[in-house]
MIGULUM-855659 format. One record per residue (C-alpha): residue number from 0; x, y, z; residue in three letters. Coordinates in nm, 2 decimals, always signed. Example, Ala and Ser with C-alpha at 12.3 -4.5 7.8 and 13.67 -1.06 7.14 Angstrom:
residues 2
[pt 0, [+1.23, -0.45, +0.78], ALA]
[pt 1, [+1.37, -0.11, +0.71], SER]
END
This chain:
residues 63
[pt 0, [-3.15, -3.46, -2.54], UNK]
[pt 1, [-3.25, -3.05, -2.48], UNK]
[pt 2, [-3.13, -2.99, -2.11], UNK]
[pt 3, [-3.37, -2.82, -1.92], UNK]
[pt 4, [-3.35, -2.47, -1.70], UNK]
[pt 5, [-3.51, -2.38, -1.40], UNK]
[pt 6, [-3.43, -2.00, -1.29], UNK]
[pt 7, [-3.55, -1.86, -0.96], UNK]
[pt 8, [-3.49, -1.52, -1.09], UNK]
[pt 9, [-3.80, -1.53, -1.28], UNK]
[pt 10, [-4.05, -1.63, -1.08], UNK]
[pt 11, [-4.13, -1.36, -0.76], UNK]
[pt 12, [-3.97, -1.45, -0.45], UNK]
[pt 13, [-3.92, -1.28, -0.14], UNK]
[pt 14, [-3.61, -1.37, -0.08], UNK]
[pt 15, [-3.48, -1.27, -0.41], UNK]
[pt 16, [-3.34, -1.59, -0.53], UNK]
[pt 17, [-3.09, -1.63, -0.80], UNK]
[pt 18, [-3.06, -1.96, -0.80], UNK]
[pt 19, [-3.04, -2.17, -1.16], UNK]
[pt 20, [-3.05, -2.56, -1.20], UNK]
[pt 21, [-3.00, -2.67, -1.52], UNK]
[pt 22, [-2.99, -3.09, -1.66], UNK]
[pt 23, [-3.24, -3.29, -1.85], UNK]
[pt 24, [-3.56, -3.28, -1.72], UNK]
[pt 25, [-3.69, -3.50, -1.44], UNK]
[pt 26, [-3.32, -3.45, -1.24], UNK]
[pt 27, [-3.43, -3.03, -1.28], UNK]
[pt 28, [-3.75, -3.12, -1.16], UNK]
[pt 29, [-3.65, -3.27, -0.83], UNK]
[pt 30, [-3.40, -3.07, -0.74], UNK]
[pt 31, [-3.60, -2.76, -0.82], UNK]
[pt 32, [-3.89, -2.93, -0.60], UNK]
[pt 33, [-3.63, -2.99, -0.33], UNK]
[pt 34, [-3.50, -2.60, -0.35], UNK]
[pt 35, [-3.85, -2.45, -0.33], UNK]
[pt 36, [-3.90, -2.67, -0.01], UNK]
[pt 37, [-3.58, -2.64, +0.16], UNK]
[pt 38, [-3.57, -2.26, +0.03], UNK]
[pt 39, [-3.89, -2.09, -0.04], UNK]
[pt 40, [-4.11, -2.32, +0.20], UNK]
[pt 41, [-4.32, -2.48, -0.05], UNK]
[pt 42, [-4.49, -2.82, +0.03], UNK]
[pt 43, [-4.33, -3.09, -0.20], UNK]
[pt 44, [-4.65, -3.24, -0.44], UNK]
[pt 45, [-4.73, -3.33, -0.77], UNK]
[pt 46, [-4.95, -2.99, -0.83], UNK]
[pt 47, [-4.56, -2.83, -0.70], UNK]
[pt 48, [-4.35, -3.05, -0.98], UNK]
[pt 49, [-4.59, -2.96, -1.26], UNK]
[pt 50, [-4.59, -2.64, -1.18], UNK]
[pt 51, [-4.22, -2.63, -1.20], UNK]
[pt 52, [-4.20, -2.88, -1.56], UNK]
[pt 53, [-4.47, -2.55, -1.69], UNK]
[pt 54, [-4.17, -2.28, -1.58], UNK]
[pt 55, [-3.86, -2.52, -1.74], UNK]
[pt 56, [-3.71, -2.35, -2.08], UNK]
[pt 57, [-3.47, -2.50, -2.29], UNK]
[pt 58, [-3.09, -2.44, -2.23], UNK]
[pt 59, [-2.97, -2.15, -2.43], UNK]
[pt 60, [-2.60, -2.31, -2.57], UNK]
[pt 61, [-2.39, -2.04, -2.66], UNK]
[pt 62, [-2.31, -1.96, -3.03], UNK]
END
């Protein structure tokens, strides 16, 4: 299975977050949802998970 990235670094922020989660896909997409609550006071709903899935890239392995 592709693990999946989430990177704060490319999205704007305000607070100019660096944050990266990386893992397979569902356990990125709660603990992004969780981060962008906690963090960037976001309210925690589905339109705020898919939105996050749409932003996940695929885990770059090095060569």
């Amino acid at each position: 299975m592709t693990r999946k990235v989430a990177d704060c670094r490319k999205s704007p922020s305000v607070s100019g977050c660096t944050l990266t989660i990386s893992g397979e896909e569902e356990e990125v997409v709660r603990a992004a949802a969780e981060h962008a609550v906690s963090v960037h006071e976001h309210t925690d709903s589905p339109e705020l998970r898919e939105q996050i899935r749409a932003f996940l890239e695929d885990e770059r392995v090095p060569a």
